[in-house]
N, C-alpha and C positions, 0 to 999 in steps of 0.2 A: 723442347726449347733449349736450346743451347746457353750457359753462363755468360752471366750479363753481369760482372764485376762492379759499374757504374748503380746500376738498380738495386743490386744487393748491399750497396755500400748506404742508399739512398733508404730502403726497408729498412735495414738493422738500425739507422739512426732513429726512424721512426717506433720500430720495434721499442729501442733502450729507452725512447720515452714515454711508453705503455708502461714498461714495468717501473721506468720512476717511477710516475702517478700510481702504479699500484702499490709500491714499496713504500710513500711519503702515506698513503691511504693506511698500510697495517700501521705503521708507528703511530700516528694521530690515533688511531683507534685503540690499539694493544697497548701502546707503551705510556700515553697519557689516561688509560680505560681508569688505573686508580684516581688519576686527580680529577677525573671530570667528576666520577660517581662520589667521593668523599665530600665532593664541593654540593651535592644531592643527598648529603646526610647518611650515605651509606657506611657500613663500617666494613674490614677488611674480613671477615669472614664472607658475610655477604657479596664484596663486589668479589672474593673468588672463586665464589658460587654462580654467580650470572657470568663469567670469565670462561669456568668450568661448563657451563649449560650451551654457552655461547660455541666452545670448539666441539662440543656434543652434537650436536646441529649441523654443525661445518662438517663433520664426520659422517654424517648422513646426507645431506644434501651436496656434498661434491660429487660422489657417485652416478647421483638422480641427476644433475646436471651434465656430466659427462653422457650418459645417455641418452638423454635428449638432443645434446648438440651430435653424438652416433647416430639419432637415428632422424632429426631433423629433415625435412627434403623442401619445407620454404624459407628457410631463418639460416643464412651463414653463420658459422661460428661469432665471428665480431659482432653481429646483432644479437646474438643471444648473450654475450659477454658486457654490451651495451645496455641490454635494459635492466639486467641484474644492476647494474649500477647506476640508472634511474632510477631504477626502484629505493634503492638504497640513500639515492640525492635526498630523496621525498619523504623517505620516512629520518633521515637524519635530519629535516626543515621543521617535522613535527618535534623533534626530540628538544629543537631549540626553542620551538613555540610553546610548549602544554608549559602548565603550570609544576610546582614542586611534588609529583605524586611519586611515591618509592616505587608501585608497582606499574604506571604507565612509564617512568625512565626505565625501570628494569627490564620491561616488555621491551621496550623501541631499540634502546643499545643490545639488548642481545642480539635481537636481527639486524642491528647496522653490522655489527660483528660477525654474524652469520651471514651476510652475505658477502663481505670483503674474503670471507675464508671461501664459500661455493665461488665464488668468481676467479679465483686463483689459478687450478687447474685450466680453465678455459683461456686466460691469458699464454699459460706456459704453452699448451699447443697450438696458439696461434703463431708462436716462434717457427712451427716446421709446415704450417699450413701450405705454403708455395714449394715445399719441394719439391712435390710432383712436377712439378716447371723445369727443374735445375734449378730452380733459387733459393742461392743457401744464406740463411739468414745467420747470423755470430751472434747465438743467445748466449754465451758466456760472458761479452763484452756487455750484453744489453743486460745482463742477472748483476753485472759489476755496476753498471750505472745508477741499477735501483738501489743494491745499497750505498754507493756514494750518496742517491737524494735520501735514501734511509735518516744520514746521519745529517746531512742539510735541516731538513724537516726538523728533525728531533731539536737541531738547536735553536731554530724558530720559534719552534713550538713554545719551548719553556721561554724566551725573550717573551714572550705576547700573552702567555699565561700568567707570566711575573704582572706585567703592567696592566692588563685588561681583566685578567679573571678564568675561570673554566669555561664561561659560557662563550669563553672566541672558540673553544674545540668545535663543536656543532655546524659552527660555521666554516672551521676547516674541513668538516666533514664531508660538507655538502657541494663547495667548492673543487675537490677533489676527487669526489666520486662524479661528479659532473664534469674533471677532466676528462678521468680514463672514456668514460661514454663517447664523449666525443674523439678521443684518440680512437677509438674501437673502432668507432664509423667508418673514421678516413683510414683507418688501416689497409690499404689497398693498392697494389702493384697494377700501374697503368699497362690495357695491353692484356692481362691476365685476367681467364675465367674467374671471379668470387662467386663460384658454383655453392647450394645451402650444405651445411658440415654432412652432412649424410652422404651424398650424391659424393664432396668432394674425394670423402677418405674412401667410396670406391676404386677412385682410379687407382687409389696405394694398394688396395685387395686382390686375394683373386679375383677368377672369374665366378660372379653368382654369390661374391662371400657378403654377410650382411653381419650389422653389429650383434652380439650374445647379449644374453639378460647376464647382472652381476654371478648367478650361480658357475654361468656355462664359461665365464671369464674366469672364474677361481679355478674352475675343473681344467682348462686348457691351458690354463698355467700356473702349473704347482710348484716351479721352479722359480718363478717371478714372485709367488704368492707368499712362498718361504722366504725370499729376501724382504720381502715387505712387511714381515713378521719381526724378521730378526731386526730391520732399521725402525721400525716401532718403536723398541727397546732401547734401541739406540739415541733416538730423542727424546724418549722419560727423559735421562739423565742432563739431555742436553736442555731443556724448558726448565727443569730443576733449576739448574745452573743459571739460565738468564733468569730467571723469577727472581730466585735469591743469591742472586751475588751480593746484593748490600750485604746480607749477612754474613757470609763468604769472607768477604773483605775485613769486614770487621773485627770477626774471628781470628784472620791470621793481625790483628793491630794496624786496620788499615781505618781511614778515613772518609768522608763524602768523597773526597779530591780524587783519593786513589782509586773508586768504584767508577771515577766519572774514566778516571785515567786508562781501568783495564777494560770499561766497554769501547773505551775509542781506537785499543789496539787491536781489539778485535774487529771491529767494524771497517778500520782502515787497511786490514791485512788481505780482505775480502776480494779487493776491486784488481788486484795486480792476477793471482790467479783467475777468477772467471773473465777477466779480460784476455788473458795470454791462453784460455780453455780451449779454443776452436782450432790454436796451432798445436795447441797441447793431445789431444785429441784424433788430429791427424798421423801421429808416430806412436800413440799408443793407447789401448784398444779400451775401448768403456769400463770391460772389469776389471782389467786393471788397475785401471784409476781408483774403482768404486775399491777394492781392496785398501789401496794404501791410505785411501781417507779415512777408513773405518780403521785403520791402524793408526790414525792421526788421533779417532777422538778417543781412543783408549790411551794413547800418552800424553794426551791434555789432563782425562779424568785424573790419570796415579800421579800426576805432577799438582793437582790441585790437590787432592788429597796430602801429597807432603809436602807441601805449600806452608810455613812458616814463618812468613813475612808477607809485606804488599809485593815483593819484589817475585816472589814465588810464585802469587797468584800473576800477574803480569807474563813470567815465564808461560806461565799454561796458556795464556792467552793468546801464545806468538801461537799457538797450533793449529788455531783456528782457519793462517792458512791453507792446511792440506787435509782440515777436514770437514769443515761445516763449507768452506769455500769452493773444495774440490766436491765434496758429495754431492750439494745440488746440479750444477752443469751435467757433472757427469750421469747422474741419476736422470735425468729429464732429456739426456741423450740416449741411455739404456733402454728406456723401458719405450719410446721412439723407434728402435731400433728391434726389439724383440717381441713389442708386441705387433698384432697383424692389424691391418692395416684401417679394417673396417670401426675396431674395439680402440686407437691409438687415444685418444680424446678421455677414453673412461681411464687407459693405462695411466694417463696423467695426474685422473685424479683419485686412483689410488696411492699415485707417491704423496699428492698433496693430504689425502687422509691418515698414514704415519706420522707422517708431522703435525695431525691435528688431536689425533689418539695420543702422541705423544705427550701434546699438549695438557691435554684433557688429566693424564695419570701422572705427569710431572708436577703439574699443579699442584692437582689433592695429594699427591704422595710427601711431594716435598717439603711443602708448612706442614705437614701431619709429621714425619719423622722429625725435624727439627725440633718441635715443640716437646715429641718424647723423647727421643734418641741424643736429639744434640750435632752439630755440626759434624763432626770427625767421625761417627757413625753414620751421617748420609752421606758427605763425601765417599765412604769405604762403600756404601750401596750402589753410591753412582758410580763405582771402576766396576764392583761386580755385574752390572745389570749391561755396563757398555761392553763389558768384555764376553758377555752372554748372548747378549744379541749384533753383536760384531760376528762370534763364532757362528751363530745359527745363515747367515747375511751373506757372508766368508764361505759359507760352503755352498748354499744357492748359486751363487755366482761361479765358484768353480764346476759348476755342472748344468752352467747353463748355453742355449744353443747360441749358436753363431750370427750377431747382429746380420737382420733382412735390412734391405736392403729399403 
């Protein structure tokens, strides 16, 4: 099929509002998880135990899911991406209904949690699902849109939590995992095969190639495997840092204001690169990108660490655009690109399981050193651990092969 400029223009809008709804989906869930669970009697060891248990899950069952949409042959990807979040409507309907129990809210929000984290992965590869056509979708534009509604969302959110209570979350839950579904469905280029995800990612394959169990996917790429190691590492420090910034700010004499101030520089610095990504991209080549991002977030780290004022921390914050902004596009173009064509679906979602292991050891790591160590010793953890697994990330990539095509 020959480029169709028109349809492509017409998908990618479609596309950027999958990933809003999915982006306004993590914030509701992640970023309000402590006021909902507080407002349930929880205290903050506990809700960062069900936080912690919840991207445990995500870490496991992204994998399982990417596999199944590999090896699918009646269920297209956006149907299997659809009912995960059905299923998720239904159990976020009960979470708003049951009565005040610590362990049935605990039970229900981990898996609304866990499934916003498994359904991720299956979103990002639906961005390259029409390539095989010539249809090139701009997921950098559409990764830029969701955190613009990222930050939409989040200010919503707290207007309605102010006047209403925790109990409007449940309901945003449910309404928005009940968007993406139905975005999922209609995700579909008129005219074009929506062949089930098995059957599709053959045509990207050899001849006779079939998806691997996870073992035979580690074994076939030790070079992918090492960078997914070393960017692990990489977002410890960076889940640190979003968890406890209030502290952070604090620390260097800052205020409510200036926390609200430096997640908004970060959040607004996001949308200019993953938007500008797909021209970005075309003049210069994935790893190179994936390099200078991972040298972005190591002089975010040592600039927070000598961070001495709110003005400091702010500084660190401008870095965000070329490297938490620049890694994703480019990462989810990478491993698109290097891995073969039958396993792409799982490749996705082991980027999205670094980021949830990440999660998972930035969490507990981070209230655990701060509590013994103190600020300016996790800060000094978080430059050594990103400049650790930058280097491990950094050499993967220089020895990896030549994006397929």
């Amino acid at each position: 099929m020959q480029s169709n400029p028109s349809l492509a223009r017409r998908m990618t809008a479609q596309y950027a509002s999958l990933q809003g709804a999915y982006w306004m989906v993590f914030c509701a869930v992640m970023s309000f998880a402590s006021a909902f669970l507080l407002s349930r009697d929880f205290d903050n060891t506990q809700i960062g135990v069900v936080l912690a248990l919840s991207n445990v899950f995500g870490a496991l069952l992204q994998p399982a899911a990417a596999s199944l949409a590999d090896r699918a042959r009646r269920f297209s990807l956006r149907q299997i991406a659809a009912a995960i979040a059905f299923a998720a409507a239904a159990l976020s309907g009960v979470l708003l209904l049951i009565p005040r129990s610590f362990w049935l809210t605990a039970v229900l929000f981990c898996l609304v949690a866990t499934a916003m984290l498994t359904v991720q992965p299956l979103i990002n590869a639906l961005g390259f699902v029409y390539e095989r056509w010539g249809l090139s979708i701009d997921f950098g534009l559409a990764r830029g849109i969701g955190s613009l509604c990222y930050a939409a969302v989040s200010f919503l959110l707290g207007l309605l939590l102010e006047r209403w209570g925790a109990d409007v979350l449940p309901v945003g839950f449910v309404l928005l995992y009940l968007l993406i579904a139905l975005l999922a469905l209609t995700f579909r280029a008129k005219g074009l095969t929506d062949a089930p995800a098995a059957k599709a990612d053959e045509k990207g394959a050899g001849e006779g190639e079939r998806p691997s169990s996870l073992l035979e996917f580690f074994r076939q790429n030790p070079r992918f495997t090492l960078f997914l190691a070393g960017a692990t590492c990489v977002f410890v420090f960076h889940t640190m840092l979003n968890n406890f910034l209030m502290q952070i700010v604090v620390h260097a004499g800052g205020q409510s204001a200036d926390f609200g101030a430096a997640l908004t520089v970060a959040s607004a610095l996001e949308l200019p690169t993953m938007a500008l990504f797909s021209r970005l991209v075309r003049r210069v080549r994935c790893e190179a990108l994936l390099k200078i991002s991972l040298g972005f977030f190591l002089v975010k780290a040592a600039l927070l660490f000598l961070a001495r004022d709110p003005g400091g921390v702010y500084l660190s914050q401008v870095f965000q655009v070329g490297g938490f902004a620049l890694f994703t596009p480019a990462a989810v173009h990478y491993a698109n690109a290097v891995i073969a064509g039958a396993d792409r679906v799982k490749g996705q979602a082991m980027l999205a399981v670094t980021n949830t292991l990440g999660g998972v050891f930035g969490s507990l790591l981070g209230g655990w050193l701060i509590d013994r160590v103190g600020i300016p010793a996790t800060l000094l953890f978080g430059v050594g651990i990103t400049a650790l697994g930058g280097a491990v990330a950094w050499l993967a990539l220089g020895r990896a092969p030549a994006p397929k095509g």
